[in-house]
DRENVO-105658 format. One record per residue (C-alpha): x, y, z. Coordinates in nm, 2 decimals, decimal comma, always signed. Layout:
// residues N
c1:c2:c3
X:Y:Z;
...
***
This chain:
// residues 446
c1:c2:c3
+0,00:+0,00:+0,00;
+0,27:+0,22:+0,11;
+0,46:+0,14:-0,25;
+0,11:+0,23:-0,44;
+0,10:+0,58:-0,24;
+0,49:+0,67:-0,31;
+0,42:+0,55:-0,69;
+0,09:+0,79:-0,71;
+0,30:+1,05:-0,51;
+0,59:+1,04:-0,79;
+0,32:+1,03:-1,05;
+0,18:+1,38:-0,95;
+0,51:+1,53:-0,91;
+0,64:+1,41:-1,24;
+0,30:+1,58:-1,41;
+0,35:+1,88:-1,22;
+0,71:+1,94:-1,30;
+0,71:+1,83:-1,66;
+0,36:+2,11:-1,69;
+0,60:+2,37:-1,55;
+0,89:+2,27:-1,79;
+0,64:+2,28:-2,07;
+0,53:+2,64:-2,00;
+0,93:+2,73:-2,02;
+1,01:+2,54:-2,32;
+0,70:+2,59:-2,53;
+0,66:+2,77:-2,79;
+0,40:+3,00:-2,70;
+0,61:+3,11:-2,46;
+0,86:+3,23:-2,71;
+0,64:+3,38:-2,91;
+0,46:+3,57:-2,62;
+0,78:+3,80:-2,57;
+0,88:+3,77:-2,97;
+0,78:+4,14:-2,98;
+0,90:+4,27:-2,65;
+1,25:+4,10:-2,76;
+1,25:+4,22:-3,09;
+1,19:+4,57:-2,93;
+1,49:+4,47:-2,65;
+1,70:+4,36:-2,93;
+1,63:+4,73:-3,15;
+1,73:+4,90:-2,87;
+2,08:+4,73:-2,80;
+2,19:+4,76:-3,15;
+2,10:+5,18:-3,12;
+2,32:+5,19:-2,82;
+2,58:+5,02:-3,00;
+2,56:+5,24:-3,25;
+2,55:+5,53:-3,09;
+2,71:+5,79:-3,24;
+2,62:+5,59:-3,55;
+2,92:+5,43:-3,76;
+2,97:+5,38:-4,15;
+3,14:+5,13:-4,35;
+3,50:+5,28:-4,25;
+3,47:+5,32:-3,94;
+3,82:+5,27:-3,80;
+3,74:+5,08:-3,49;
+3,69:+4,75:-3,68;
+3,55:+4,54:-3,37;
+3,30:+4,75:-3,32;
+3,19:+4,76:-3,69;
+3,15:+4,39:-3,65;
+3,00:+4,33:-3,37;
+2,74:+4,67:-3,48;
+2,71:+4,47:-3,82;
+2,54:+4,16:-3,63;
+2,35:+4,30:-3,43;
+2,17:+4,45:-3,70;
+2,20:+4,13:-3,91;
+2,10:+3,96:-3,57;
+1,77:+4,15:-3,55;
+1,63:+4,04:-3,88;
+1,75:+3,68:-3,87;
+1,59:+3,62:-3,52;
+1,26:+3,88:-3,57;
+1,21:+3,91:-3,91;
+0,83:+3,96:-3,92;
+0,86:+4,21:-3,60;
+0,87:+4,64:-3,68;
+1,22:+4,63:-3,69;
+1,33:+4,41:-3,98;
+1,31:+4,68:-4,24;
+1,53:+4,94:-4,05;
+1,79:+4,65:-3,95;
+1,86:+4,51:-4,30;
+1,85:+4,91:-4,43;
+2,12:+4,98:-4,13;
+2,31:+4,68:-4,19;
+2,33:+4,77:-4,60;
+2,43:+5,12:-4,56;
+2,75:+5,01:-4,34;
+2,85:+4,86:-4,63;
+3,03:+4,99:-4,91;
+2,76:+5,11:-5,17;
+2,93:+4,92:-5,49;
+2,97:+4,60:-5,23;
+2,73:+4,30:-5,34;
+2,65:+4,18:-4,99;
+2,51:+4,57:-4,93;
+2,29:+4,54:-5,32;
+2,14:+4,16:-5,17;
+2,05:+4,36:-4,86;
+1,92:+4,61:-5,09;
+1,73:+4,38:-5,32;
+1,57:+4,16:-4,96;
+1,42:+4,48:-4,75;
+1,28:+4,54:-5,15;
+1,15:+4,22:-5,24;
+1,06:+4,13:-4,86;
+0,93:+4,42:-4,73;
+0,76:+4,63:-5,01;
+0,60:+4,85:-4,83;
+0,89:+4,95:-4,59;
+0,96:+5,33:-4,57;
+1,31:+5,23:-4,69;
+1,17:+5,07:-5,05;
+1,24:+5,34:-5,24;
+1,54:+5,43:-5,09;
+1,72:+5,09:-5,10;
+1,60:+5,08:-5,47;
+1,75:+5,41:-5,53;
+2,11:+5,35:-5,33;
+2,13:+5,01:-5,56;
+2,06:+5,27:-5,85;
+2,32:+5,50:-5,79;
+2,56:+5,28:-5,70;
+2,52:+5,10:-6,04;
+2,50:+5,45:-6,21;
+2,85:+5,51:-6,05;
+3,00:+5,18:-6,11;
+2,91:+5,29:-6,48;
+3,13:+5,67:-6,47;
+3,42:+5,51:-6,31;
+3,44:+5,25:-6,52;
+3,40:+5,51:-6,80;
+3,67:+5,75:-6,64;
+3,96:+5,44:-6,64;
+3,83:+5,29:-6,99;
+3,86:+4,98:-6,79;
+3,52:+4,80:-6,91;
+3,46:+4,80:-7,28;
+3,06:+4,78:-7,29;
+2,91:+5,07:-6,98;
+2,55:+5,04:-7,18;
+2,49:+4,73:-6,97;
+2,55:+4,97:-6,64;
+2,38:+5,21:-6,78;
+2,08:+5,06:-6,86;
+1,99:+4,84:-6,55;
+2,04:+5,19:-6,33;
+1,82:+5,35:-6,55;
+1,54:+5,09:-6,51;
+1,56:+5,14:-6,15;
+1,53:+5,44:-6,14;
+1,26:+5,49:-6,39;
+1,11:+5,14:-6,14;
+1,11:+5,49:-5,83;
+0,95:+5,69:-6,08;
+0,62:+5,44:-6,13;
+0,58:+5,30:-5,76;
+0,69:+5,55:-5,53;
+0,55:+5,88:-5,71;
+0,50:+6,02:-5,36;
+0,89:+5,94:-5,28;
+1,12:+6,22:-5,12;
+1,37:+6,09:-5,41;
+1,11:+6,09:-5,70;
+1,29:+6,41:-5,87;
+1,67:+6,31:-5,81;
+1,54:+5,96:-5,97;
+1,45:+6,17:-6,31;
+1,77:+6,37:-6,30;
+1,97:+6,04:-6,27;
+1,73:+5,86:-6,55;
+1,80:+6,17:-6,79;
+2,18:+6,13:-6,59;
+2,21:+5,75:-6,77;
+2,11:+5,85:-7,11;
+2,42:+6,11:-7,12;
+2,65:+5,86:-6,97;
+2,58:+5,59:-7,27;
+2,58:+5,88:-7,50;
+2,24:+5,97:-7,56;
+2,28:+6,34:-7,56;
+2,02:+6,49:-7,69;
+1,74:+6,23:-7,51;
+1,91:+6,35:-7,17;
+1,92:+6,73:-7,27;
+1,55:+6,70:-7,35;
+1,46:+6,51:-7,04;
+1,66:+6,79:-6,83;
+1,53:+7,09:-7,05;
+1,15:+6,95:-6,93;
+1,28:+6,92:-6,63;
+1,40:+7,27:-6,55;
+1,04:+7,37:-6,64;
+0,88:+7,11:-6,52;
+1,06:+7,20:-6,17;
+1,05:+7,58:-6,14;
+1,18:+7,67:-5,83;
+1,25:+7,34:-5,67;
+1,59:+7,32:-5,56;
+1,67:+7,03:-5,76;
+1,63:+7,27:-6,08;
+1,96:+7,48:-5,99;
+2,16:+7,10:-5,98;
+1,96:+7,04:-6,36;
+2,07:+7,39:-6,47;
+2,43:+7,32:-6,40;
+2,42:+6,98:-6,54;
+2,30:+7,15:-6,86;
+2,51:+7,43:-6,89;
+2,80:+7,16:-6,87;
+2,64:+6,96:-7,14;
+2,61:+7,25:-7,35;
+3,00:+7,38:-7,28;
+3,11:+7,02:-7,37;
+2,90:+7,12:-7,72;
+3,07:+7,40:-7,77;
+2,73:+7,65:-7,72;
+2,89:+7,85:-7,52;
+2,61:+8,11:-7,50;
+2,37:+7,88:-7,36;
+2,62:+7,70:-7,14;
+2,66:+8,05:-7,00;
+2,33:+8,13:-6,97;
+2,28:+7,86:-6,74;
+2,54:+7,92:-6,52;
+2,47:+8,28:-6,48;
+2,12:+8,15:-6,34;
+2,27:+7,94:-6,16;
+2,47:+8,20:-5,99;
+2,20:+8,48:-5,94;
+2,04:+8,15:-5,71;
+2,27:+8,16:-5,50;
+2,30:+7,83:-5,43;
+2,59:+7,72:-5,20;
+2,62:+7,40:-5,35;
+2,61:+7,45:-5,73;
+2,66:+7,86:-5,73;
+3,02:+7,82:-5,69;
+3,08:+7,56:-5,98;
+2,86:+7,74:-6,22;
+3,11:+8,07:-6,15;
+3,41:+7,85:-6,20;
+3,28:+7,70:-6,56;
+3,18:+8,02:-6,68;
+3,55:+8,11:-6,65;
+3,59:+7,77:-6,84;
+3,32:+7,90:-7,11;
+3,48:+8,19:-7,17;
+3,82:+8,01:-7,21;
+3,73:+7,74:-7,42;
+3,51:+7,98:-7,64;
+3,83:+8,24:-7,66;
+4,01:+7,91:-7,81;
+3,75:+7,84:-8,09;
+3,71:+8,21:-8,17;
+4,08:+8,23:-8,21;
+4,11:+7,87:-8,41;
+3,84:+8,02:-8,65;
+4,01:+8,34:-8,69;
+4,36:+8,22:-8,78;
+4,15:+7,97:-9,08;
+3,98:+8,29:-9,18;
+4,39:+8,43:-9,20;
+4,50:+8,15:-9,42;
+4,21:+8,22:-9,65;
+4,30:+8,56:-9,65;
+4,06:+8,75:-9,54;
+4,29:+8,95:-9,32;
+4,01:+9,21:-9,17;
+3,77:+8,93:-9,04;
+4,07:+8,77:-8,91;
+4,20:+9,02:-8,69;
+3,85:+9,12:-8,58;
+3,77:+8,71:-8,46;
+4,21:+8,74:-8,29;
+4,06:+9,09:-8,10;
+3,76:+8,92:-7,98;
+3,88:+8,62:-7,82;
+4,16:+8,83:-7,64;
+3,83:+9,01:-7,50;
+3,70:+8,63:-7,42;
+4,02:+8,57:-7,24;
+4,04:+8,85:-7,02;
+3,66:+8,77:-6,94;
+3,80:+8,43:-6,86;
+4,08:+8,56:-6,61;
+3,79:+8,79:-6,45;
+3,61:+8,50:-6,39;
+3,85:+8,27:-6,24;
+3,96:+8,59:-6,02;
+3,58:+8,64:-5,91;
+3,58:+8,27:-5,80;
+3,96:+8,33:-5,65;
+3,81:+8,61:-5,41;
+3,43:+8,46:-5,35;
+3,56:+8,10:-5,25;
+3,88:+8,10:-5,13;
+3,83:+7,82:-4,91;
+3,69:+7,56:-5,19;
+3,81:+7,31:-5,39;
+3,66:+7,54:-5,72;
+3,86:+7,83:-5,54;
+4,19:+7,62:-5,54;
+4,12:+7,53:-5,87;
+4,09:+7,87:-6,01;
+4,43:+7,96:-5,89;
+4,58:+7,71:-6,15;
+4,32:+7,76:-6,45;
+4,39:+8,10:-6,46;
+4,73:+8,04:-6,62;
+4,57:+7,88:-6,94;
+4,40:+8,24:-7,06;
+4,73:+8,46:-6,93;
+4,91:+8,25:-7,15;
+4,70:+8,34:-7,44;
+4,68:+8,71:-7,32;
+5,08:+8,65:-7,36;
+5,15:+8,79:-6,97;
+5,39:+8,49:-6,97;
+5,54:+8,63:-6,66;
+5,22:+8,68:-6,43;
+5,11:+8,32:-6,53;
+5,38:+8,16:-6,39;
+5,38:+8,33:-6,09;
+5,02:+8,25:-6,05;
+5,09:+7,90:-6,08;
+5,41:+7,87:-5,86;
+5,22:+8,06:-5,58;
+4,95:+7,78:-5,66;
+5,20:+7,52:-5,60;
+5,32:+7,63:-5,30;
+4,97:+7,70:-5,16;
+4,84:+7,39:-5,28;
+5,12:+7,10:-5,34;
+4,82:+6,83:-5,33;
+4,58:+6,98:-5,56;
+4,59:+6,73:-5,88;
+4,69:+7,01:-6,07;
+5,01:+7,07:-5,94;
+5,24:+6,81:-6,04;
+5,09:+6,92:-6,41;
+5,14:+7,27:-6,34;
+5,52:+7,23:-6,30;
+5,59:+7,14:-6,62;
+5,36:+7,38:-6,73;
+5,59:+7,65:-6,61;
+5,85:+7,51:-6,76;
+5,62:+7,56:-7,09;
+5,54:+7,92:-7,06;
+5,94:+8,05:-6,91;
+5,99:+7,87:-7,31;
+5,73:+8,12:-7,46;
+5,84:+8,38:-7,28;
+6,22:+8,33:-7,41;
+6,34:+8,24:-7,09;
+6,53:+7,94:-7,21;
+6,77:+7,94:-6,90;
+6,46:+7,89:-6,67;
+6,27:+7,67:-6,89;
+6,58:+7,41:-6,89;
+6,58:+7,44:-6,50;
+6,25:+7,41:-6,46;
+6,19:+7,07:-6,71;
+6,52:+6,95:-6,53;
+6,40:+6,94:-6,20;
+6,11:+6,77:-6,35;
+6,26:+6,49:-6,51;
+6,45:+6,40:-6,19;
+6,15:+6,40:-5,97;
+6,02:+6,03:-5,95;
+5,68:+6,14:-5,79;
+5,58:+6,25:-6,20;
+5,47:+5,96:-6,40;
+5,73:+5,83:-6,64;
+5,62:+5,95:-6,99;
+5,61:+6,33:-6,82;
+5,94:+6,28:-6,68;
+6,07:+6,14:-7,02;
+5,89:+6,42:-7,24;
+6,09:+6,72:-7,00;
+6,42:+6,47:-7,03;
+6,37:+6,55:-7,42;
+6,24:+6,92:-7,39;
+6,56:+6,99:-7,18;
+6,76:+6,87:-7,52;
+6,60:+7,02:-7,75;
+6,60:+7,34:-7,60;
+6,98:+7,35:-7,56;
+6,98:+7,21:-7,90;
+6,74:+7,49:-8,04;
+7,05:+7,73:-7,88;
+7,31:+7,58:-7,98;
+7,46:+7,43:-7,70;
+7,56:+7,08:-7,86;
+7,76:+6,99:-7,59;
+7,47:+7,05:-7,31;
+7,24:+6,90:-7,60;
+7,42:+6,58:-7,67;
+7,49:+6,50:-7,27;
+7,06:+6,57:-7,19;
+6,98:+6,32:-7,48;
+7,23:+6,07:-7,36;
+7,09:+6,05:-7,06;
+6,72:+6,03:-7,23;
+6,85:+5,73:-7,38;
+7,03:+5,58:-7,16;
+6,92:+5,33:-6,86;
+6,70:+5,65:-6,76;
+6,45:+5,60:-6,95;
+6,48:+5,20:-7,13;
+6,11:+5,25:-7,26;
+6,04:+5,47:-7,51;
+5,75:+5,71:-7,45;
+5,36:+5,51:-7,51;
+5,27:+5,75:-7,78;
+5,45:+5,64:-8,13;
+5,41:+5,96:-8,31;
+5,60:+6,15:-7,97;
+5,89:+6,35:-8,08;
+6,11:+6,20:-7,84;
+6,14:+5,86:-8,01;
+6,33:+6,01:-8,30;
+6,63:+6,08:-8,01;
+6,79:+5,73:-8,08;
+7,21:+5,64:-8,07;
+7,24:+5,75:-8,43;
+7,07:+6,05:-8,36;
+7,28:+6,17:-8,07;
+7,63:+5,99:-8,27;
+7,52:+6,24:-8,51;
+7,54:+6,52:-8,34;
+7,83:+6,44:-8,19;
+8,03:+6,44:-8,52;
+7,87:+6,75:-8,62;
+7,97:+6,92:-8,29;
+8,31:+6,78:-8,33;
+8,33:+6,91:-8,69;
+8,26:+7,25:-8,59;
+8,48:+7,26:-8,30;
+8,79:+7,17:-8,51;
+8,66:+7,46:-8,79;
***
């Protein structure tokens, strides 16, 4: 009996416990808190990422262990509030051209339509394939960009349809009519932009379309709409664009002094010597109004990157203006200001350029010299000064200062020849320099 009453006893005590370890293990329970731990779990990943961290951020650990927790949210709560934000977090700490950031991109899209961050994560996959497409463009290091080109612009004309209300509706048409330029359909993107600009009125996106334009139309060679643009662009006032439209204006003026001047010295071969002179007077006056402009952007932005700039690019029309001797103190007080700028390595030779125009040989052989032995300048530069430096002295006649700089342009200097086959330099061979050799010797012993 006793046995019966310990068995029944065990019985009841086994039911009890395993009904307690069922309510701790089940399901249900789990489920019961998903939200409140989806919630506990949101908030841990914002204090970890507080203040917030991008893709190079420099304290690596943290960026990892930031990374999963995000990742972490949506894996373990993927039908909670959170989700969305998590894998839109997670995506933007990754570099934008990055794969693993365009599958996050392509999930909070596909998975969660409706997500405040659809149109965004369609548009950052956009851009990013939109940019993919201009660098690839700028190193010529993919042969067909149309590809690139193309599947940008279907996202972004995807925004354009489905999220009409989107903050990014009109920077997705300014990219679309962006894609046609970028696989050369010109005059598809200038009419897009042109409807655009109306379209737009005072929006501040139309100042960013007027500027695009005005470059479009400067690389046509209309230089009087490309300026006409700009100049609207700089009665805005806008912080962002204002400045570059003042420094391509400078450009406009340049590059249309340049084409006046081309046309006027045809118009002298043909002989028609008044309209000649008249087109040579004009594009002085496009010049100066060239070195006005990059002077107005000198003193308005001092502190920019366009301002920078401007100290450099005024050289170009001071040169034509033939004040040889202000240019390149414009550009060697550039240099010093600015040693980093990517115009400066350029810039030296330049000066070494314009002391030549300005019959300075003695400083134009210094100044190429100095290039040539500078290893930071790529080697065809360094090679083409190597043979400036020769021919100069040769152009004097100093043989003997002539014969020792091409020796040393073809000596173990420089064992490549320079990439372009029609460069002057490649006629400098052994029998070239044994050449002059005799004929210096002959006229010493005369």
């Amino acid at each position: 009996m006793k046995k019966l009453i310990v068995v029944e006893i065990c019985v009841v005590i086994a039911l009890a416990v395993g009904f307690w370890i069922g309510r701790i293990t089940s399901p249900y329970n789990d489920y019961a808190h998903y939200y409140d731990n989806a919630d506990k779990a949101w908030l841990n990943v914002q204090k970890m990422d507080t203040p917030p961290i991008s893709f190079d951020e420099p304290d690596k650990n943290r960026l990892r262990k930031v990374r999963a927790a995000y990742r972490a949210v949506f894996d373990n709560y993927p039908d909670s509030r959170w989700a969305d934000d998590a894998i839109y977090q997670l995506a933007s700490r990754l570099p934008r051209t990055d794969e693993e950031g365009f599958a996050l991109f392509r999930r909070l899209i596909r998975d969660y339509p409706d997500s405040e961050y659809a149109d965004d994560s369609m548009f950052a996959v956009a851009i990013a394939t939109y940019r993919i497409a201009e660098d690839f463009k700028k190193t010529g290091t993919l042969e067909s960009l149309t590809a690139y080109y193309d599947r940008a612009l279907a996202l972004f004309n995807q925004i354009i349809a489905i999220y009409p209300g989107s903050a990014l509706f009109e920077e997705a048409q300014y990219n679309a009519a962006m894609c046609y330029y970028g696989r050369g359909d010109v005059n598809i993107a200038l009419s897009q932009l042109e409807n655009l600009k109306i379209e737009y009125g005072n929006h501040p996106i139309t100042y960013k379309i007027r500027y695009m334009l005005g470059l479009i139309y400067l690389g046509q060679q209309d230089y009087g709409d490309a300026k006409a643009e700009f100049l609207n662009v700089i009665d805005s006032g806008d912080p962002e664009y204002g400045p570059l439209a003042s420094f391509d204006i400078a450009n406009a003026y340049f590059n249309e002094g340049k084409k006046i001047e081309i046309e006027a010295d045809f118009k002298e071969v043909q002989g028609k010597l008044q309209a000649a002179e008249a087109g040579k007077k004009e594009a002085m006056e496009k010049y100066q109004e060239a070195v006005d402009g990059y002077q107005k952007v000198i003193d308005l932005y001092p502190d920019t990157k366009v301002g920078q700039d401007a100290l450099f690019y005024i050289a170009l029309p001071l040169e034509k203006l033939k004040t040889y001797d202000e240019a390149i103190t414009r550009l060697e007080a550039a240099i010093e200001s600015y040693p980093d700028n990517e115009n400066a390595s350029n810039s030296k030779y330049y000066i070494g350029q314009l002391a030549y125009l300005n019959d300075d040989t003695a400083k134009a052989i210094e100044v190429f010299q100095e290039f040539a032995d500078d290893p930071s300048h790529t080697y065809d530069h360094r090679l083409q000064a190597q043979y400036q430096v020769g021919k100069i002295y040769e152009e004097i006649g100093d043989m003997e200062q002539a014969i020792d700089a091409y020796e040393k342009l073809i000596a173990g200097d420089y064992p490549e020849p320079h990439k372009n086959p029609n460069h002057p330099s490649r006629s400098i061979t052994e029998n070239y320099v044994q050449q002059l050799k005799a004929e210096f010797l002959d006229e010493a012993i005369e």
